[in-house]
N, CA, C and O atoms as a GROMACS GRO file, in nm:
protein
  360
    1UNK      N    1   9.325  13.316   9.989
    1UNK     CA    2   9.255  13.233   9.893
    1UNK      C    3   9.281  13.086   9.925
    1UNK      O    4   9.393  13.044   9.951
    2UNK      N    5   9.160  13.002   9.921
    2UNK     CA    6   9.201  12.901   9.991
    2UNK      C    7   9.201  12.783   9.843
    2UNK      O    8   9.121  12.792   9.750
    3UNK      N    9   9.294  12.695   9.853
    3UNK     CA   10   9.352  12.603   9.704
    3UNK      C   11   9.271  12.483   9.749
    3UNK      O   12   9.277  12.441   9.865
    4UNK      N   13   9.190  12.425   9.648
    4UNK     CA   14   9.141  12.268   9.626
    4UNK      C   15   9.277  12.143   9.664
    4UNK      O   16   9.394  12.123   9.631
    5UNK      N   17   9.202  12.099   9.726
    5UNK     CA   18   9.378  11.980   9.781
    5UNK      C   19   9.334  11.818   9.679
    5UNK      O   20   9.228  11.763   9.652
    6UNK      N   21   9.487  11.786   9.645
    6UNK     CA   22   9.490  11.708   9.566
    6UNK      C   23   9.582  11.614   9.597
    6UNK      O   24   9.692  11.623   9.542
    7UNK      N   25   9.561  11.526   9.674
    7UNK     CA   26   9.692  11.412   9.704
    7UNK      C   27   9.664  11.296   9.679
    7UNK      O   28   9.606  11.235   9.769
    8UNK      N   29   9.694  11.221   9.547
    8UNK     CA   30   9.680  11.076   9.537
    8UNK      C   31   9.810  11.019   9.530
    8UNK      O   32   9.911  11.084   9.560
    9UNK      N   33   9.813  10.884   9.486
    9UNK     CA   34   9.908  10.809   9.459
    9UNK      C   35   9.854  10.679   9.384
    9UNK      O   36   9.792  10.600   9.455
   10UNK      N   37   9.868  10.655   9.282
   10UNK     CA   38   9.862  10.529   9.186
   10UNK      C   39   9.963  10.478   9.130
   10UNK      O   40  10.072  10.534   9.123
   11UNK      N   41   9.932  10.354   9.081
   11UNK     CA   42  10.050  10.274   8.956
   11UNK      C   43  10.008  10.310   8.863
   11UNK      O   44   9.894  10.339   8.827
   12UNK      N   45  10.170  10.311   8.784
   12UNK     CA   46  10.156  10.407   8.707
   12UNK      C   47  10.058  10.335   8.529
   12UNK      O   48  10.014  10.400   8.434
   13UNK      N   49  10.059  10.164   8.557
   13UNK     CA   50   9.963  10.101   8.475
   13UNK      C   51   9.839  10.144   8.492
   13UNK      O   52   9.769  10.128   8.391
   14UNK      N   53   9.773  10.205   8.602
   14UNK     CA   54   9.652  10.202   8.606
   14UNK      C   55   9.655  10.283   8.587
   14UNK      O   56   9.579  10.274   8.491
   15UNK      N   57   9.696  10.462   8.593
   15UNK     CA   58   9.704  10.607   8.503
   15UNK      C   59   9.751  10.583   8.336
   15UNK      O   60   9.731  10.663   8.245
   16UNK      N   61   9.813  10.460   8.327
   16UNK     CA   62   9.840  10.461   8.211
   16UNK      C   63   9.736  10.415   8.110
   16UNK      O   64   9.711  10.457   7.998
   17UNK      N   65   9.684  10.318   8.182
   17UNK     CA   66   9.504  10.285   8.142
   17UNK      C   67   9.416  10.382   8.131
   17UNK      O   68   9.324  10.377   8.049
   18UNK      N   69   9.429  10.451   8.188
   18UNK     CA   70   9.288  10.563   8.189
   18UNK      C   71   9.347  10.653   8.068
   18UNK      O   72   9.275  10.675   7.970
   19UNK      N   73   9.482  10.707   8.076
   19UNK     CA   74   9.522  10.781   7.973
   19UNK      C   75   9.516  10.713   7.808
   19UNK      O   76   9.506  10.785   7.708
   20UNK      N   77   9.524  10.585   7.804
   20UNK     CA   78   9.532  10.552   7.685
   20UNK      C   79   9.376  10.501   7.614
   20UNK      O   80   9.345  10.491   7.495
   21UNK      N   81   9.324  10.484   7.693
   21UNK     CA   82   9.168  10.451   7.661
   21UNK      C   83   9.106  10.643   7.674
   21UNK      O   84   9.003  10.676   7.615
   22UNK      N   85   9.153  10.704   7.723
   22UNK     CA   86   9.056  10.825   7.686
   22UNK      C   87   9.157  10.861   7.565
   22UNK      O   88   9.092  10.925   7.482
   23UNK      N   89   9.229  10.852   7.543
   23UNK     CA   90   9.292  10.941   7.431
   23UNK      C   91   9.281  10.876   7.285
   23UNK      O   92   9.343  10.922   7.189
   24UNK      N   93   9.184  10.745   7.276
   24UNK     CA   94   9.162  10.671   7.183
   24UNK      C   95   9.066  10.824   7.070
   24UNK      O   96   9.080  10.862   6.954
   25UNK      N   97   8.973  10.871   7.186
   25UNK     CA   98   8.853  10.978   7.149
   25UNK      C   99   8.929  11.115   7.159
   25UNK      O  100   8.913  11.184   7.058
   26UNK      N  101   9.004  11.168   7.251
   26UNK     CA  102   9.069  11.291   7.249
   26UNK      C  103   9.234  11.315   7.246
   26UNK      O  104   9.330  11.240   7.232
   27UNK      N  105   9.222  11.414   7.261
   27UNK     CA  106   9.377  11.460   7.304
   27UNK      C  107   9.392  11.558   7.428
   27UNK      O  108   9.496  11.599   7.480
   28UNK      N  109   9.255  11.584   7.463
   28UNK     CA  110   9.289  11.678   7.579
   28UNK      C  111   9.189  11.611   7.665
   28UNK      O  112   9.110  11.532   7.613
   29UNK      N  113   9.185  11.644   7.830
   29UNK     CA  114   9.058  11.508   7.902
   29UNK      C  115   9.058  11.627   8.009
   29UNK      O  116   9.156  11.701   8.016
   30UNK      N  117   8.957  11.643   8.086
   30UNK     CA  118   8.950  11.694   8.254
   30UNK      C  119   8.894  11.586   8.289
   30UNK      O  120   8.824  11.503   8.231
   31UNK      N  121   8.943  11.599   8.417
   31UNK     CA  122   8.926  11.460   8.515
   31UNK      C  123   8.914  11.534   8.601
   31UNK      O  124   8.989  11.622   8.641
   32UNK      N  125   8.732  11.473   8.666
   32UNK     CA  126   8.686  11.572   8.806
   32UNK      C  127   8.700  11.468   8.904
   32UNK      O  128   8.654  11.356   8.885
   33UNK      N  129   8.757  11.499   9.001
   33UNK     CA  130   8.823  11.447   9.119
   33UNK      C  131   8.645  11.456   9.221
   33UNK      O  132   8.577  11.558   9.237
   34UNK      N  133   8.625  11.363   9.255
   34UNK     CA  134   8.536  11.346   9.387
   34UNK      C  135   8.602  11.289   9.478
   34UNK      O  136   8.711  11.236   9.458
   35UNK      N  137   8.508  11.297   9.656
   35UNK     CA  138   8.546  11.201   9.786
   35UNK      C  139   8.543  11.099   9.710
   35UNK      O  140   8.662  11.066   9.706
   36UNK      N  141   8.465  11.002   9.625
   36UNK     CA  142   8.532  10.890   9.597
   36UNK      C  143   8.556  10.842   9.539
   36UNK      O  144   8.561  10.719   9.539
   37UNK      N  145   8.590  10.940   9.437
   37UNK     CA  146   8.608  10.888   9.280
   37UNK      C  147   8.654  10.986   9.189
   37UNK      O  148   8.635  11.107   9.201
   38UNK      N  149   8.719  10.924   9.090
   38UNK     CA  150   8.771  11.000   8.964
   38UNK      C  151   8.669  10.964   8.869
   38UNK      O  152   8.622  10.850   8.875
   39UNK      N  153   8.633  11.034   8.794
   39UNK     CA  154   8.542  11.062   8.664
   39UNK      C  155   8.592  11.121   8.575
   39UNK      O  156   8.662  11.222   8.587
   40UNK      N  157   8.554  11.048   8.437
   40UNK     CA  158   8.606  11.130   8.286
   40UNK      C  159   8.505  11.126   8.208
   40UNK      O  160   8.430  11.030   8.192
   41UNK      N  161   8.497  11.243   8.150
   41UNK     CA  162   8.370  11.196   8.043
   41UNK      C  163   8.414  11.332   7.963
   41UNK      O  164   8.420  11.454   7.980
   42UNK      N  165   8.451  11.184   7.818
   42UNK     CA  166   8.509  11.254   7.657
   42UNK      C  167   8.397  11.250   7.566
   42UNK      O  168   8.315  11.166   7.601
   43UNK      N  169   8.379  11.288   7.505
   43UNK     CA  170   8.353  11.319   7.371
   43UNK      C  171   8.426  11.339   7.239
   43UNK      O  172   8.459  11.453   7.206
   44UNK      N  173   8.442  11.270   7.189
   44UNK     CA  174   8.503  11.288   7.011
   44UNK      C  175   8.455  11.428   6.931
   44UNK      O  176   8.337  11.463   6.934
   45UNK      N  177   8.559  11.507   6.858
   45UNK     CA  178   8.544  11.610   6.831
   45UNK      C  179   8.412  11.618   6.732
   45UNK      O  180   8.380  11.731   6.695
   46UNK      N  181   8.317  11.481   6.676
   46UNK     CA  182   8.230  11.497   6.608
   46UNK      C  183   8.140  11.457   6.649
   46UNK      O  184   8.051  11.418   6.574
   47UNK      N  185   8.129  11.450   6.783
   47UNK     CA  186   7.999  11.393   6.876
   47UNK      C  187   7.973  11.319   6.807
   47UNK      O  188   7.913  11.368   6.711
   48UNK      N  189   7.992  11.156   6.797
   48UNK     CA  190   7.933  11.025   6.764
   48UNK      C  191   8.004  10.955   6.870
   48UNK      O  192   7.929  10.867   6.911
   49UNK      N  193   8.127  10.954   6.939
   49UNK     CA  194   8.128  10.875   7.026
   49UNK      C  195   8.179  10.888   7.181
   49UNK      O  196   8.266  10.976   7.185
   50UNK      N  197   8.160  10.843   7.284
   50UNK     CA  198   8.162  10.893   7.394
   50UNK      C  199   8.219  10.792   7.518
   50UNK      O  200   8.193  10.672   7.513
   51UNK      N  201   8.296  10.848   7.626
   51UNK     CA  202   8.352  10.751   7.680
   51UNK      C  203   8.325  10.839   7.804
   51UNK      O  204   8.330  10.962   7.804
   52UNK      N  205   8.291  10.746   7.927
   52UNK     CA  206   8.231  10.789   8.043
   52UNK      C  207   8.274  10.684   8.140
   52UNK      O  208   8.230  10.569   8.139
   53UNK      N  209   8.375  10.738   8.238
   53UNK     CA  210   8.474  10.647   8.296
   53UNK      C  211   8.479  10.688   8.464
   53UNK      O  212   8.528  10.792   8.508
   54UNK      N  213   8.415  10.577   8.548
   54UNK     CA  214   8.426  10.624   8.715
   54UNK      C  215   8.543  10.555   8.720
   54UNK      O  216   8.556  10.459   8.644
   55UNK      N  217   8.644  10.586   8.805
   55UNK     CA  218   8.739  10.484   8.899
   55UNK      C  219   8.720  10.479   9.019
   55UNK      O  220   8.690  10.592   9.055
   56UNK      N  221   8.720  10.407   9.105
   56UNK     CA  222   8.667  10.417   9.235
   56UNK      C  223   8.807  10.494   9.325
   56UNK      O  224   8.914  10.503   9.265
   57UNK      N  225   8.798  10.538   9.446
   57UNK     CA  226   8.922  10.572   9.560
   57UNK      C  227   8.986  10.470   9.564
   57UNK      O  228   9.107  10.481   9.550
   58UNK      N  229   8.942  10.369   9.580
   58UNK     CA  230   8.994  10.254   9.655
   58UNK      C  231   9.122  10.181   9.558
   58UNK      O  232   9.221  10.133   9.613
   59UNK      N  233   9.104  10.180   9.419
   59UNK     CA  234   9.183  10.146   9.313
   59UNK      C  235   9.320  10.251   9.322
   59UNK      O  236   9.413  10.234   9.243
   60UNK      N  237   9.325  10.367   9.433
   60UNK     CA  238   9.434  10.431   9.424
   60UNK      C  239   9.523  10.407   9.529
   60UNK      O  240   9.462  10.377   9.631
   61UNK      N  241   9.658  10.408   9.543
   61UNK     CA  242   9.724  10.393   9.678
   61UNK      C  243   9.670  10.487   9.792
   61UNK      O  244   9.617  10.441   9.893
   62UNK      N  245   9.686  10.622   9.770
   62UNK     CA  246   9.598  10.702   9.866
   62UNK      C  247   9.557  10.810   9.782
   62UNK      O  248   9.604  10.837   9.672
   63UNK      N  249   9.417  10.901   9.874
   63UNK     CA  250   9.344  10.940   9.855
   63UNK      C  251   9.285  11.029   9.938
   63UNK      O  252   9.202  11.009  10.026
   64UNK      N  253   9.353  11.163   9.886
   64UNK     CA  254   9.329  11.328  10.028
   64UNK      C  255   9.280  11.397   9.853
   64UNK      O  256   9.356  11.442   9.767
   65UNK      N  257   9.146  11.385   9.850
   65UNK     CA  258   9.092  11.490   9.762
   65UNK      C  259   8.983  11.567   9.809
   65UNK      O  260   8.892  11.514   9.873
   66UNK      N  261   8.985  11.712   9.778
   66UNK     CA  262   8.870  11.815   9.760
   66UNK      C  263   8.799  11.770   9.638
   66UNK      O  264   8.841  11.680   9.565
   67UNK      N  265   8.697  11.832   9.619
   67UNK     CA  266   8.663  11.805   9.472
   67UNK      C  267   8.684  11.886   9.401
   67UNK      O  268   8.657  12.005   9.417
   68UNK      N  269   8.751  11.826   9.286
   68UNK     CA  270   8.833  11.981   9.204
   68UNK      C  271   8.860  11.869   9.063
   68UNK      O  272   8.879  11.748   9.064
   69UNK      N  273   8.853  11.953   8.960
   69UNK     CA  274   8.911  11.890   8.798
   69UNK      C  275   8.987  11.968   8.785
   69UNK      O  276   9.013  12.080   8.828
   70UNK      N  277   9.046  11.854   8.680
   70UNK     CA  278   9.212  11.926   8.672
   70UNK      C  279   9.243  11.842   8.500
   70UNK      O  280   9.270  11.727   8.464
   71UNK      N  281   9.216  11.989   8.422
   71UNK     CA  282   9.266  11.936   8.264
   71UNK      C  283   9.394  11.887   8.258
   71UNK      O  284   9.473  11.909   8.350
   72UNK      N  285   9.428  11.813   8.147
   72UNK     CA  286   9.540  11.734   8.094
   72UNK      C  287   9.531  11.714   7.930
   72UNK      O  288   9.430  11.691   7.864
   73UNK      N  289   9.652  11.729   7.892
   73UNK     CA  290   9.698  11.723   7.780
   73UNK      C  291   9.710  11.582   7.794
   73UNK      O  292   9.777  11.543   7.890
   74UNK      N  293   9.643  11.469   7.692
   74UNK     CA  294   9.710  11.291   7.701
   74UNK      C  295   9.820  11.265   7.667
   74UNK      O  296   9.856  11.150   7.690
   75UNK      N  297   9.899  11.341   7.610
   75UNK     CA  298   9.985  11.296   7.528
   75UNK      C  299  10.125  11.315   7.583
   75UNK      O  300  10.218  11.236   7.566
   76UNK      N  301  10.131  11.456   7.670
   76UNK     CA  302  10.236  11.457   7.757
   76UNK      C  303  10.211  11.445   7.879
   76UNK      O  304  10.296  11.488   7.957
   77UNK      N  305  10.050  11.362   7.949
   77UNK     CA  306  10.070  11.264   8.006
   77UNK      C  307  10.122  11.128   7.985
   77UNK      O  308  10.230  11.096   8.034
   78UNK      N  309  10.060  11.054   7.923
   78UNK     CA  310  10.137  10.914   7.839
   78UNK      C  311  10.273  10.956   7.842
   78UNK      O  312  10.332  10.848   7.849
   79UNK      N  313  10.403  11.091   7.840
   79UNK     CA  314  10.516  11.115   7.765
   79UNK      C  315  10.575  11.078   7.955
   79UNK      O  316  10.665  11.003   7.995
   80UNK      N  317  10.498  11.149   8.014
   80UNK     CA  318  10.567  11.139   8.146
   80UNK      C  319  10.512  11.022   8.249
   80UNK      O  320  10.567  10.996   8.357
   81UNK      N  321  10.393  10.957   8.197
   81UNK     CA  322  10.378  10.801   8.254
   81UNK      C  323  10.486  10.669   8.239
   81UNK      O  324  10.521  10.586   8.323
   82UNK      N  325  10.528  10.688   8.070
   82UNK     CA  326  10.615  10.649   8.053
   82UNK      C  327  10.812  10.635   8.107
   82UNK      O  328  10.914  10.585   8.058
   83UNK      N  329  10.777  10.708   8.223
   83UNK     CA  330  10.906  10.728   8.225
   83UNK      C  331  10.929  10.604   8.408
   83UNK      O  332  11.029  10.553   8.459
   84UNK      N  333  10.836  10.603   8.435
   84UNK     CA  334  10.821  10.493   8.492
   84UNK      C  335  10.747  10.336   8.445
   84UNK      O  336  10.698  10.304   8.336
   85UNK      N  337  10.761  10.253   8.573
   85UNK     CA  338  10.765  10.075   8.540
   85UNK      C  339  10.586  10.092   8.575
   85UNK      O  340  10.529  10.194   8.612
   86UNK      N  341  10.520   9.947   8.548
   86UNK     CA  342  10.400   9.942   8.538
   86UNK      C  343  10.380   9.936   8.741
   86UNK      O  344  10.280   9.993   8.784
   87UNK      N  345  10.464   9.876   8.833
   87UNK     CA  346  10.442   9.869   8.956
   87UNK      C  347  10.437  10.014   8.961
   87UNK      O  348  10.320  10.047   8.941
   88UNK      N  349  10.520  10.126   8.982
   88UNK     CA  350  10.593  10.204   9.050
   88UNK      C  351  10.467  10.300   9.051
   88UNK      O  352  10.398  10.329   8.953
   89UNK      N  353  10.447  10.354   9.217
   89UNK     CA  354  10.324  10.445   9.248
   89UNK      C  355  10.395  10.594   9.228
   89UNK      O  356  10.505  10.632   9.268
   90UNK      N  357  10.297  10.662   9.155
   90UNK     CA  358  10.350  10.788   9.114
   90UNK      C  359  10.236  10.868   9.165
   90UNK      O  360  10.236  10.990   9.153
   0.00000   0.00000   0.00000
């Protein structure tokens, strides 16, 4: 069985950005990984408001992706973003 490959590297301000602006609308997010880009797109549990978010490759330190999404809980992301500085690539 062959596994979707997933190798980035970012600061951890700029995951911490994406996590705290989508979790304004949710608590849970999938983030579909493209060649050149990350994409989010939330919805509020009462459909009135909506947040639709590209990041480009280039905004990441590196960048070995298949295309593959990969759900997340925000909250114990934010729990473990936090445990690093706004430089430090995680």
């Amino acid at each position: 069985m062959e596994r979707d490959m997933l190798n980035i590297t970012a600061r951890q301000d700029l995951m911490r950005n994406i996590c705290d602006t989508i979790s304004v609308l949710v608590e849970e997010a999938r983030l579909d990984f493209a060649e050149n880009d990350l994409e989010v797109r939330v919805v509020d549990p009462s459909h009135v408001a909506m947040i639709r978010m590209k990041v480009d490759s280039a905004a990441f330190g590196s960048w070995e992706v298949d295309e593959t999404s990969l759900g997340l809980e925000l909250v114990k992301m934010r729990d473990l973003l936090s445990l690093g500085n706004a430089g430090d690539l995680i």
